[in-house]
C-alpha positions as YAML, in Angstrom:
chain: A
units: angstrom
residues:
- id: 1
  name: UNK
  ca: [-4.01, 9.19, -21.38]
- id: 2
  name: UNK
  ca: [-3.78, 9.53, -17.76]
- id: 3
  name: UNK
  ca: [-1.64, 6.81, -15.90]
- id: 4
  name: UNK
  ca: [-3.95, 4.92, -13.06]
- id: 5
  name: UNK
  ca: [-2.18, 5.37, -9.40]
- id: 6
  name: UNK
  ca: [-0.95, 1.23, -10.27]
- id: 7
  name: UNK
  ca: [0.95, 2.40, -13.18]
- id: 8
  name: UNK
  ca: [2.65, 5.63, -10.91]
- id: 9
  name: UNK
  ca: [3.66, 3.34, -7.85]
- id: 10
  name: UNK
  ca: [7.38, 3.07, -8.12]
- id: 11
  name: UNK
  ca: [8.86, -0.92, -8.88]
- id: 12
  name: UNK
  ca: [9.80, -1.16, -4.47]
- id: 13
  name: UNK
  ca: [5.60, -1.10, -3.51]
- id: 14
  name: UNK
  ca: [4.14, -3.35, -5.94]
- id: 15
  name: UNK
  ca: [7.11, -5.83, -5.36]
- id: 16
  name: UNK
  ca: [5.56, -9.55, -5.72]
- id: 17
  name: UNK
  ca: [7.85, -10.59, -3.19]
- id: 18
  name: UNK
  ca: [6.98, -8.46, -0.30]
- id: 19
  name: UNK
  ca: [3.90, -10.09, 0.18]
- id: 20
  name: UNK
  ca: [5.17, -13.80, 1.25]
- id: 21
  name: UNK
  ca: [5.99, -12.74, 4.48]
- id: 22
  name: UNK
  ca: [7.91, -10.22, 6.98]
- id: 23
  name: UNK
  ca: [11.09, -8.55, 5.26]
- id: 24
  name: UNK
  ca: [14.05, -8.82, 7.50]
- id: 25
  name: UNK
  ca: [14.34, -4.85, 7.56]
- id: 26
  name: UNK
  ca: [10.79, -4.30, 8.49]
- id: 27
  name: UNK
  ca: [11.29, -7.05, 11.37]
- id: 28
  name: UNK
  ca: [15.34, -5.18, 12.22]
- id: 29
  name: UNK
  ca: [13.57, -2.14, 12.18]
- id: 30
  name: UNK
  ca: [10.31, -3.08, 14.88]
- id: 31
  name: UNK
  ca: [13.29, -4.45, 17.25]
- id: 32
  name: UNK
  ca: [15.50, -1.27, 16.70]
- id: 33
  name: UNK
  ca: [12.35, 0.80, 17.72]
- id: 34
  name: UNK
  ca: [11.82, -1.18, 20.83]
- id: 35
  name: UNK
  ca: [15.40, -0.26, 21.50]
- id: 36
  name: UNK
  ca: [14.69, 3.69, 20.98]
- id: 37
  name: UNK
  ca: [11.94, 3.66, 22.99]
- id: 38
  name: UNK
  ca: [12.90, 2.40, 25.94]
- id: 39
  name: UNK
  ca: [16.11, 4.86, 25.87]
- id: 40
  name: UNK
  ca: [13.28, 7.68, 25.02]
- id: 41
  name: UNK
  ca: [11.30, 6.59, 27.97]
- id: 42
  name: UNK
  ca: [14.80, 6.59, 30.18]
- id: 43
  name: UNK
  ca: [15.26, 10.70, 29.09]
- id: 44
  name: UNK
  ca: [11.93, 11.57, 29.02]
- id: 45
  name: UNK
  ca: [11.64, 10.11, 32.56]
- id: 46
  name: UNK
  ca: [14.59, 12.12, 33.54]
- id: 47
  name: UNK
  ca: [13.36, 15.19, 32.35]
- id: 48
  name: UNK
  ca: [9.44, 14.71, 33.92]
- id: 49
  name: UNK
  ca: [10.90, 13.43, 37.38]
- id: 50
  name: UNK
  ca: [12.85, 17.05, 37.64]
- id: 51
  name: UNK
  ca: [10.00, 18.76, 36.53]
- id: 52
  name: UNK
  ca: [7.05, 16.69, 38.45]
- id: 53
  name: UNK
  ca: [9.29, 16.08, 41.05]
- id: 54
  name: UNK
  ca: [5.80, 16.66, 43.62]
- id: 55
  name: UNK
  ca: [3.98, 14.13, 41.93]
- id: 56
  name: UNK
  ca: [3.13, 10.71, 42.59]
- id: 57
  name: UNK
  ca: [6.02, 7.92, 40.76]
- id: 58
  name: UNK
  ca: [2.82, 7.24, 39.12]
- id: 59
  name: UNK
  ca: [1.82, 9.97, 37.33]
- id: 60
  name: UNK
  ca: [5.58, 10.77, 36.48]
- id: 61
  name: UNK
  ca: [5.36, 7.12, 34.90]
- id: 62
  name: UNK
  ca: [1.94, 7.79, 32.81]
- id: 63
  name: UNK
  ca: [3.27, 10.76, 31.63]
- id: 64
  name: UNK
  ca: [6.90, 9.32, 30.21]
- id: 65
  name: UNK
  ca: [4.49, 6.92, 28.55]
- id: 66
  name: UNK
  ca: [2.63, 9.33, 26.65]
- id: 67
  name: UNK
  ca: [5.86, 11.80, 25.59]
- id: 68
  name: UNK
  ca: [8.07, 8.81, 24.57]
- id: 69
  name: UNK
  ca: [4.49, 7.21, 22.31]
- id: 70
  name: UNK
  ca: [3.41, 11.01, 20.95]
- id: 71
  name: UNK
  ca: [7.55, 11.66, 19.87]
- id: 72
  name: UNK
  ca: [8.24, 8.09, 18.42]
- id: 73
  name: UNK
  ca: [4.42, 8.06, 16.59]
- id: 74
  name: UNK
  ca: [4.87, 12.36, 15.29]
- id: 75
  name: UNK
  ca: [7.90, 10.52, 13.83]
- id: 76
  name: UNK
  ca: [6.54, 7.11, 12.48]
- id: 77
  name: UNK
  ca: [3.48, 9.09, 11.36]
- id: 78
  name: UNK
  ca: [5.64, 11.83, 9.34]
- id: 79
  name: UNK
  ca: [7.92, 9.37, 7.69]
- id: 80
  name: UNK
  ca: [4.92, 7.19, 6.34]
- id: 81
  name: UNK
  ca: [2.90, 10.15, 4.96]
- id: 82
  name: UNK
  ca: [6.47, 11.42, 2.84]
- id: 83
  name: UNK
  ca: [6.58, 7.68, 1.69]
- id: 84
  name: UNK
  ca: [3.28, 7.74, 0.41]
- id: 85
  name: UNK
  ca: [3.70, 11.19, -1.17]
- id: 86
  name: UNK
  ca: [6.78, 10.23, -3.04]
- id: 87
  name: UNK
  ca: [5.58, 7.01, -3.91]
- id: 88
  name: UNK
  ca: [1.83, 9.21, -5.19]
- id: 89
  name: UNK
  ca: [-0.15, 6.83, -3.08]
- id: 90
  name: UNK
  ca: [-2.49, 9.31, -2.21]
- id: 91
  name: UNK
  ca: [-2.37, 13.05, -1.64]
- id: 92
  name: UNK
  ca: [-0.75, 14.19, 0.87]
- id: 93
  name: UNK
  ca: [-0.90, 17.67, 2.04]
- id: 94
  name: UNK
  ca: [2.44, 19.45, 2.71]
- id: 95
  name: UNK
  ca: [0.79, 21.12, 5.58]
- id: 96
  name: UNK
  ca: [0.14, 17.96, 7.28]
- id: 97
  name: UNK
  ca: [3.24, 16.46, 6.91]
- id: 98
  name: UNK
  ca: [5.16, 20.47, 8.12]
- id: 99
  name: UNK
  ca: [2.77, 20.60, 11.53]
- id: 100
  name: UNK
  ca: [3.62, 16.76, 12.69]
- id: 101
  name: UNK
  ca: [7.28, 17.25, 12.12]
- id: 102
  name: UNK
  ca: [6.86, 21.07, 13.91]
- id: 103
  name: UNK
  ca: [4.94, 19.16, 16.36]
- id: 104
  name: UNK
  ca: [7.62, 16.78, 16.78]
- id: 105
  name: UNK
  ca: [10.05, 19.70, 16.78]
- id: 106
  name: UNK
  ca: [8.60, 21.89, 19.12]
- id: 107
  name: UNK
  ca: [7.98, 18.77, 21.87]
- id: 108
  name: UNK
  ca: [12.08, 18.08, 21.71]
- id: 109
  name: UNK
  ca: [12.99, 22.09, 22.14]
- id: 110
  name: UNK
  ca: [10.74, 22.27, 24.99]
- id: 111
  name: UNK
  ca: [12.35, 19.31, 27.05]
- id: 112
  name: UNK
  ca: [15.35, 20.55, 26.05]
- id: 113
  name: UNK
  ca: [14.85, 24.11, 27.48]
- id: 114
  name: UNK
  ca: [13.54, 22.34, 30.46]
- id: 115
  name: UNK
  ca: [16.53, 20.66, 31.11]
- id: 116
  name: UNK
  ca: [18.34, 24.17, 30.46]
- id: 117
  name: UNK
  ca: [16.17, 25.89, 32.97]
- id: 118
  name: UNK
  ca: [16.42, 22.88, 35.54]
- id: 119
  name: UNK
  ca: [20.25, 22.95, 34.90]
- id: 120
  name: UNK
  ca: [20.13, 27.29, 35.47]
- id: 121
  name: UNK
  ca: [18.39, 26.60, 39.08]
- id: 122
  name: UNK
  ca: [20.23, 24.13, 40.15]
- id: 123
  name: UNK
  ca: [23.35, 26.09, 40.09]
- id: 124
  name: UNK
  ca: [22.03, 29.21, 41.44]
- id: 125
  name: UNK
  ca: [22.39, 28.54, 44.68]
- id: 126
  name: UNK
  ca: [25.75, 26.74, 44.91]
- id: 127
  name: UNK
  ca: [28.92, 27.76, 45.24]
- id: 128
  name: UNK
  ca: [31.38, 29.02, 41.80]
- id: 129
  name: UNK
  ca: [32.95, 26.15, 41.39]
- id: 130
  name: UNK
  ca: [30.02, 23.65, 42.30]
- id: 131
  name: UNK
  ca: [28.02, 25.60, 40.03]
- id: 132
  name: UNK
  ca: [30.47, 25.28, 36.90]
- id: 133
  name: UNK
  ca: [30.83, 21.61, 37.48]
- id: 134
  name: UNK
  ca: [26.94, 21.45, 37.98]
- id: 135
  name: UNK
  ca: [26.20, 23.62, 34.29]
- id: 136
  name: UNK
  ca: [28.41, 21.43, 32.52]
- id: 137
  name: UNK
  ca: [27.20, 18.73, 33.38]
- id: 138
  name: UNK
  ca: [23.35, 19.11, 33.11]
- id: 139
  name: UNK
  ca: [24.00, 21.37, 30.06]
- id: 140
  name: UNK
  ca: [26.18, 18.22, 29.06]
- id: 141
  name: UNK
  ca: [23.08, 16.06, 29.59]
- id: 142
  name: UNK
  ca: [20.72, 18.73, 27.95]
- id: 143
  name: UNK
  ca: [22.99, 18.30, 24.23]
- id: 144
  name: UNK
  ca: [23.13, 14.73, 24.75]
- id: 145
  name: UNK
  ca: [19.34, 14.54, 25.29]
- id: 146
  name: UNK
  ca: [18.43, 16.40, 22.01]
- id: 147
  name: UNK
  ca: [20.86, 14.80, 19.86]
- id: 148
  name: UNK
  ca: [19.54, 11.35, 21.31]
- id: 149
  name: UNK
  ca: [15.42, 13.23, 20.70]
- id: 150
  name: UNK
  ca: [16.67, 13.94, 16.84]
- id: 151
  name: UNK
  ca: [18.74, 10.70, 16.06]
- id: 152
  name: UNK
  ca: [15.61, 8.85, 17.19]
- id: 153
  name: UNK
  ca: [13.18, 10.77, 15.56]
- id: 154
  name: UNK
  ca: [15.20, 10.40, 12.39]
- id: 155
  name: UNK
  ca: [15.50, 6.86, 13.06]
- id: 156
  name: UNK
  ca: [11.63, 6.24, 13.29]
- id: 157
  name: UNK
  ca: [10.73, 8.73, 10.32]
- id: 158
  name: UNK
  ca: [13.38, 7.25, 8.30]
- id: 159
  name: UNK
  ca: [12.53, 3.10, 8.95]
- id: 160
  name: UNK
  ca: [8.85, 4.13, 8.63]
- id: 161
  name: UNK
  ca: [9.77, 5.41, 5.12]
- id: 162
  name: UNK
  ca: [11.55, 2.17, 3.96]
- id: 163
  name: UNK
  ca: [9.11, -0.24, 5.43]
- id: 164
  name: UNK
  ca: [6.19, 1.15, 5.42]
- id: 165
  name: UNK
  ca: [4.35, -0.55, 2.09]
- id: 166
  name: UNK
  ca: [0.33, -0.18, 1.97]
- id: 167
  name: UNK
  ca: [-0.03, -2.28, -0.61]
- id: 168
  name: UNK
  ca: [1.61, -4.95, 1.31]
- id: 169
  name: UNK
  ca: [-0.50, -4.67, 4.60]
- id: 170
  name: UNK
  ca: [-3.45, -4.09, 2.53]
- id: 171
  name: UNK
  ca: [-2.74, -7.74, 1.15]
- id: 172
  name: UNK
  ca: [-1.94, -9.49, 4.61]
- id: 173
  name: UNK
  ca: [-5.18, -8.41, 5.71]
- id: 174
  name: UNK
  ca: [-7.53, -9.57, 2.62]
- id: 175
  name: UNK
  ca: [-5.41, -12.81, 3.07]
- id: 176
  name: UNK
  ca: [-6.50, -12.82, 6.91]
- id: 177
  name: UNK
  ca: [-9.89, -12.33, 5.84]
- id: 178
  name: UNK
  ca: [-10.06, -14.85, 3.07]
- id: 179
  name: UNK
  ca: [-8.60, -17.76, 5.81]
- id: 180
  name: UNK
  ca: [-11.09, -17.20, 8.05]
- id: 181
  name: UNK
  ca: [-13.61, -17.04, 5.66]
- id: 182
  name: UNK
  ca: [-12.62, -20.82, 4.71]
- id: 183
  name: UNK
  ca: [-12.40, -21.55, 7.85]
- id: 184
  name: UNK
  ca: [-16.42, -20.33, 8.21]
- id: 185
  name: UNK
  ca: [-17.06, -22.07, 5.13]
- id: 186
  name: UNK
  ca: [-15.34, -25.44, 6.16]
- id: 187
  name: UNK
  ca: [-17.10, -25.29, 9.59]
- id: 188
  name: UNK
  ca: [-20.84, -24.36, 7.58]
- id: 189
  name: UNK
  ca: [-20.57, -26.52, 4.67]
- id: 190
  name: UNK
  ca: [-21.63, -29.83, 6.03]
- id: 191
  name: UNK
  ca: [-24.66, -28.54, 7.60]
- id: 192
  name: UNK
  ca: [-25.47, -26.92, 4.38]
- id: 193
  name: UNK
  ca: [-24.88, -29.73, 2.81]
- id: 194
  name: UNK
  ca: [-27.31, -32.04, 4.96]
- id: 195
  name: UNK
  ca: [-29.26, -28.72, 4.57]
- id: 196
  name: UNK
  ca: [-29.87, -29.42, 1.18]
- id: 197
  name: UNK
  ca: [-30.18, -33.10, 0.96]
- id: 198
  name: UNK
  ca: [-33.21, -32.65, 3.10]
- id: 199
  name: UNK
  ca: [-34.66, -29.75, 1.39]
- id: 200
  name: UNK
  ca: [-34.14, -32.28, -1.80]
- id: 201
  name: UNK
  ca: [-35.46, -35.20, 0.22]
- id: 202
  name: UNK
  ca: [-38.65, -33.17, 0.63]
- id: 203
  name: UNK
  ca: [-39.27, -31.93, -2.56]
- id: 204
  name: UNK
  ca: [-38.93, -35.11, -4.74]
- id: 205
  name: UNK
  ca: [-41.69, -36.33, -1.94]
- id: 206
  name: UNK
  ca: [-43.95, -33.28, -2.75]
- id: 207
  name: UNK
  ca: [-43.49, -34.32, -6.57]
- id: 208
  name: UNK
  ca: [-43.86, -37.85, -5.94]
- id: 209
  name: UNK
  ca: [-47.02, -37.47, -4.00]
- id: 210
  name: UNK
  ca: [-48.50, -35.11, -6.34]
- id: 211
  name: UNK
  ca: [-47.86, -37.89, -9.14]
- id: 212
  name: UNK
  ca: [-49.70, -40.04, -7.05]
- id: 213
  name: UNK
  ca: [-52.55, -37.78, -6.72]
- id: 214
  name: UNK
  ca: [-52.96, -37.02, -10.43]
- id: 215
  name: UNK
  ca: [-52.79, -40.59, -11.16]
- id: 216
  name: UNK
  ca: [-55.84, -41.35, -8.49]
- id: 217
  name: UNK
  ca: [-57.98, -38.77, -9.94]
- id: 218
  name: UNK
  ca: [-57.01, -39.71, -13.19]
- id: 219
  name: UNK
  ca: [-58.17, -43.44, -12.17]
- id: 220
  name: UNK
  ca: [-61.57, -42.08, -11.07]
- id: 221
  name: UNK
  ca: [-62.09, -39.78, -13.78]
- id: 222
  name: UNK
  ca: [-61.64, -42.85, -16.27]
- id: 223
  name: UNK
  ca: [-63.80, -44.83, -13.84]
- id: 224
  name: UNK
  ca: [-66.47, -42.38, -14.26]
- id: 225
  name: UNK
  ca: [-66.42, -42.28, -17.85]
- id: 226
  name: UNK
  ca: [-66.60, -46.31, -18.20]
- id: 227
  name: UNK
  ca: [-69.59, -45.66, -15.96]
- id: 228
  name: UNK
  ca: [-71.05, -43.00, -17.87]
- id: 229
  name: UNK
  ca: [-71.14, -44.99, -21.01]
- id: 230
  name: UNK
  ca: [-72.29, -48.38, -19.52]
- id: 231
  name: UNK
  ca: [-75.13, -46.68, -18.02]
- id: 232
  name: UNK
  ca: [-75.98, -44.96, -21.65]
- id: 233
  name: UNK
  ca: [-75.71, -48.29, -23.23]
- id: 234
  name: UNK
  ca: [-78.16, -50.01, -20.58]
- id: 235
  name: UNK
  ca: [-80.11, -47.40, -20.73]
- id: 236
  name: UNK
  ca: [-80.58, -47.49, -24.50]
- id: 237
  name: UNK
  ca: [-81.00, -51.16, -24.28]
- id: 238
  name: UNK
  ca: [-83.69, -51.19, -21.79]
- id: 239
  name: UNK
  ca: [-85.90, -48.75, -23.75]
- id: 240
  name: UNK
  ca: [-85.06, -50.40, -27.42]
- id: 241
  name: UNK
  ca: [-84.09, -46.72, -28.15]
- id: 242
  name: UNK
  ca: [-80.48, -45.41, -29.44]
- id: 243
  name: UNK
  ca: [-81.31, -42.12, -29.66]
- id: 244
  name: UNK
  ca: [-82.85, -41.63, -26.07]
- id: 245
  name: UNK
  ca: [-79.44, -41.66, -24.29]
- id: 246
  name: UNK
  ca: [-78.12, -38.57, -26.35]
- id: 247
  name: UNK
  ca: [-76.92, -35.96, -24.17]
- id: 248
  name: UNK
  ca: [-76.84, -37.95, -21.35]
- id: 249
  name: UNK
  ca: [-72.78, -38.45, -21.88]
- id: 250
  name: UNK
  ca: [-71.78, -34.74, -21.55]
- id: 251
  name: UNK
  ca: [-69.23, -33.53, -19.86]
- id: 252
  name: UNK
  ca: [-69.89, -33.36, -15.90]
- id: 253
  name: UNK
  ca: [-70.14, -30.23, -13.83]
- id: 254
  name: UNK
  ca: [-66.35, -31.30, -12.12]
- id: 255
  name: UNK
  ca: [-65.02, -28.49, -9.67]
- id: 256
  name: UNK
  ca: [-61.85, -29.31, -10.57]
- id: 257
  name: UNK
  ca: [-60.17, -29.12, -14.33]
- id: 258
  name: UNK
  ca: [-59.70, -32.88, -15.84]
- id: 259
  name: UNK
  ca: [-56.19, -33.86, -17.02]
- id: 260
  name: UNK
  ca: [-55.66, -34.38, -21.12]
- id: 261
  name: UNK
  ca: [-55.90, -37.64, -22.59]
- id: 262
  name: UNK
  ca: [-53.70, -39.04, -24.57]
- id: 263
  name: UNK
  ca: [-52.72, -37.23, -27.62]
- id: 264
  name: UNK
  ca: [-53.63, -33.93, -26.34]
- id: 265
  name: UNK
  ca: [-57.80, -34.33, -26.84]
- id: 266
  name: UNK
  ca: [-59.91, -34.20, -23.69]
- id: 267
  name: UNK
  ca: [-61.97, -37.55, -22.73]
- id: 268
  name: UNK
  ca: [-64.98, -35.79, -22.66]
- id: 269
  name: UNK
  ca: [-64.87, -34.56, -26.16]
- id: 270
  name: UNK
  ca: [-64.78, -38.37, -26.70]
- id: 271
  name: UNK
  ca: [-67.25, -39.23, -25.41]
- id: 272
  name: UNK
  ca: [-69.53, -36.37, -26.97]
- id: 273
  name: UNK
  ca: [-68.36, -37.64, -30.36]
- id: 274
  name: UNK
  ca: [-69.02, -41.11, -29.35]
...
């Protein structure tokens, strides 16, 4: 039989415990990337103001943005996508997961060469000695800068893996949802509530004053009848003959259905057999 993806996800995702609140890695590892990207925004910027150095402090500043967010995130990105592979979350494409990290890759070697090529003019033009000091130390700068790029990619890709748990957030935010749901629902229910004491209040009057109306036609139904009959029996009386009020005590012509009698026999049948 084939295992559902609950019974493949290894003991670390479908912990219990992970779900009461932030672990402390998760929270040591959101601080430590704050730290790595503001030293990734302090290289990148070094490497963008050499090569924009004719553009506006602003645009120098959007762009440091957007290299230090696109590195850290190729990173993040590549390190949640192996977690979810090895974990068999959900399929994950090796291709996918080879292009971000070549993405990654190839946006490091590039500011490094930069800083190589920077370094290479800089030195042209000055004398042998100036120029030696000058290579060493931008090429100094260069190694530092890509062991710094690498150390924090592998820091992101690496804390992504560890921390990154979907059933966990997946959790969080169905318990989100359910609180504010009770919060609609304790906001809505006493309206509701006199809602449907009114709606209640309105039908028992419908019922009640369709009792009442039965009963009155009931009343002048019956009143008919007694009517009916006393005018058969005077009748009769008057002309000394029984016999000349038959028929007369018929059901009437109603436009409107009478209710049963008593005992589930109509009152006009009783009075035909009377």
């Amino acid at each position: 039989m084939k295992a559902s993806p609950q019974d493949r996800l290894p003991a670390e995702y479908g912990h219990p415990a992970e779900v009461a609140g932030i672990p402390l890695t998760e929270l040591a590892h959101f601080l430590l990337l704050l730290l790595i990207a503001g030293a990734d925004f302090a290289v990148f910027r070094q490497v963008l103001s050499i090569i924009m150095s004719k553009q506006p402090a602003e645009v120098v500043l959007a762009a440091t943005i957007g290299v230090t967010v696109c590195s850290l995130m190729l990173a993040h990105v590549v390190g949640r996508l192996l977690r979810d592979k090895a974990a068999q979350y959900r399929p994950v494409p090796t291709r996918y997961v080879l292009g971000l990290s070549l993405g990654w890759l190839v946006l490091g070697v590039a500011a490094f060469f930069v800083r190589i090529l920077v370094a290479e003019a800089d030195t042209a033009a000055k004398s042998k000695t100036a120029a030696a000091t000058a290579w060493a130390e931008q090429t100094s700068g260069a190694l530092l800068f890509a062991a710094f790029y690498v150390a924090s990619g592998l820091v992101a890709a690496v804390g992504a893996y560890f921390t990154h748990n979907p059933l966990r957030t997946h959790y969080r935010k169905a318990s989100a949802g359910f609180r504010h749901a009770n919060r609609k629902l304790t906001r809505s229910q006493p309206p509701y509530q006199r809602a449907l004491g009114v709606l209640k209040l309105h039908k028992d009057s419908r019922v009640r004053e369709e009792m009442n109306y039965l009963a009155a036609k009931a009343e002048r139904h019956a009143f008919a009848d007694d009517l009916k009959r006393y005018a058969a029996v005077a009748i009769a009386a008057h002309l000394q003959n029984p016999s000349a009020t038959d028929g007369m005590t018929l059901p009437d012509r109603i436009p409107f259905p009478r209710p049963p009698a008593a005992g589930g026999s109509e009152p006009d049948d009783e009075i035909e057999t009377r």
